[in-house]
C-alpha positions in Angstrom: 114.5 112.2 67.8 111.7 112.4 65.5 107.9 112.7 66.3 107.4 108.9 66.0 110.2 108.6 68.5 108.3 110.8 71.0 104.9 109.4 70.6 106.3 106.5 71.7 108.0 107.6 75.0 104.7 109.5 75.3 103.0 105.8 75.6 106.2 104.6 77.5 106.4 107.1 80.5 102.8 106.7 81.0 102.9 102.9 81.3 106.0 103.5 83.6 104.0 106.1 85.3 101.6 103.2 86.3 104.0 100.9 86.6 105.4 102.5 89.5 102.2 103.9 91.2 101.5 100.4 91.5 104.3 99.6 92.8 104.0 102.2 95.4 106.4 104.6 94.0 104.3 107.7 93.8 106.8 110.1 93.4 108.4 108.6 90.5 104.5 108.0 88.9 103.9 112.0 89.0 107.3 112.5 87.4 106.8 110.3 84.3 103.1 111.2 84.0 104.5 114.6 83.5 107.3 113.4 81.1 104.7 111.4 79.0 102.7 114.8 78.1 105.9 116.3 77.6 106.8 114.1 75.1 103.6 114.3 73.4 103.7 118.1 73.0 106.9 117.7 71.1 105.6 115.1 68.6 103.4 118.1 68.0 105.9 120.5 67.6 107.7 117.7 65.1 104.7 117.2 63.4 104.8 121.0 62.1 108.6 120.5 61.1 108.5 119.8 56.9 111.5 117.3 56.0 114.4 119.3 54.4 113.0 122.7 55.6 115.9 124.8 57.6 114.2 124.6 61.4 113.1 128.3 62.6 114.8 129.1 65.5 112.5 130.8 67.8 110.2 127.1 67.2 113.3 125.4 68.3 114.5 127.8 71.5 110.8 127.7 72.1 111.0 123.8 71.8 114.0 123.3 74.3 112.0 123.4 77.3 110.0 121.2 79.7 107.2 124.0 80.7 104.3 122.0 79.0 103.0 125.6 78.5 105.7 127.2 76.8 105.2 123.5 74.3 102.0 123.6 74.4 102.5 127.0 72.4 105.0 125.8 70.5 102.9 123.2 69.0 100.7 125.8 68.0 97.5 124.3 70.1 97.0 127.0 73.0 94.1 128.4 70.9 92.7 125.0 70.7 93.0 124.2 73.9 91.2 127.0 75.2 88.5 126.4 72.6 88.1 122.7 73.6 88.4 123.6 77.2 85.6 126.0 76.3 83.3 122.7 76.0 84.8 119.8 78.5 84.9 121.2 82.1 86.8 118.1 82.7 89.9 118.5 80.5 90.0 122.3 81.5 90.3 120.4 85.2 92.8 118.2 84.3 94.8 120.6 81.9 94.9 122.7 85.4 96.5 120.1 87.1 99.2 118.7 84.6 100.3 122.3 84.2 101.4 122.9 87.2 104.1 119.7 86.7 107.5 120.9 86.5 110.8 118.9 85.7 111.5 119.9 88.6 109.0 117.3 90.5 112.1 114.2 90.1 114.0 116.3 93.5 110.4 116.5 95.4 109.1 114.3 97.8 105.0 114.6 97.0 103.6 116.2 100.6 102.1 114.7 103.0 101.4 111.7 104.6 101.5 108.6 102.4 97.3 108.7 101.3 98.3 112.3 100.5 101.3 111.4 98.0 99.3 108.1 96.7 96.5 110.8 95.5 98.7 113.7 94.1 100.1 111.1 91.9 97.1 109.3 90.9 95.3 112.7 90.0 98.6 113.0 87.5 98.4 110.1 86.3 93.9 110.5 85.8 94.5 113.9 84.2 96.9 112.4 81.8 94.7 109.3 80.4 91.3 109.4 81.7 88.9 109.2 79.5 86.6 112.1 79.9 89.3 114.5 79.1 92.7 113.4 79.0 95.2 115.6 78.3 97.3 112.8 76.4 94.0 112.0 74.7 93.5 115.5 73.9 97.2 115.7 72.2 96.9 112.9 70.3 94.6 114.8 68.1 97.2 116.9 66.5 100.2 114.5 66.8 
């Protein structure tokens, strides 16, 4: 994998994401929203890798991880992220949200009753793209 490799399954999951929210598949919507910032973070953490350098091994344990937080560190962007956030109410909202996705989220059934499920997954998906904030949008800055 290399970071062209995961800017494009960055762009993927998120189509699939609404792909599948439209199809009434919310579950699988909040999963791959999730997956898509995942991948962006690690065409970060790629872009910091110099061809024919020996990779440093604390970036790489750090690397091999889903916890957007522990990549978003990784990439070296936690300082400006909270600097952005400082000035854009909106992606500090929507940074809140996608945070709290776990790899976890492909064995839970979103709660609640159908309206319930249809929003937690739309939120992902908003949080992700929107246009306002965007936490993809906000990656793509330093990918």
């Amino acid at each position: 994998m290399n970071r062209i490799d995961f800017q494009q399954l960055a762009e993927l999951r998120l189509k699939e994401a609404k792909a599948l929210f439209a199809a009434g598949f919310p579950e699988g919507a909040y999963y791959l929203a999730g997956y898509a910032v995942e991948c962006a973070l690690k065409a970060c953490i790629a872009r910091r890798t110099q061809q024919h350098d020996f990779p440093d091994k604390k970036l790489v344990d750090k690397s091999y991880t889903h916890d957007v937080e522990k990549l978003l560190d990784a990439a070296g962007l936690k300082d400006n992220l909270a600097k952005d956030i400082g000035g854009n109410k909106r992606l500090e909202m929507e940074w809140e949200f996608v945070k709290s996705w776990s790899e976890q989220s492909r064995y839970v059934l979103l709660e609640g009753e159908d309206s319930e499920r249809k929003k937690s997954a739309f939120l992902m998906i908003f949080s992700v793209e929107s246009e306002g904030g965007g936490v993809l949008r906000w990656i793509k800055q330093y990918w």
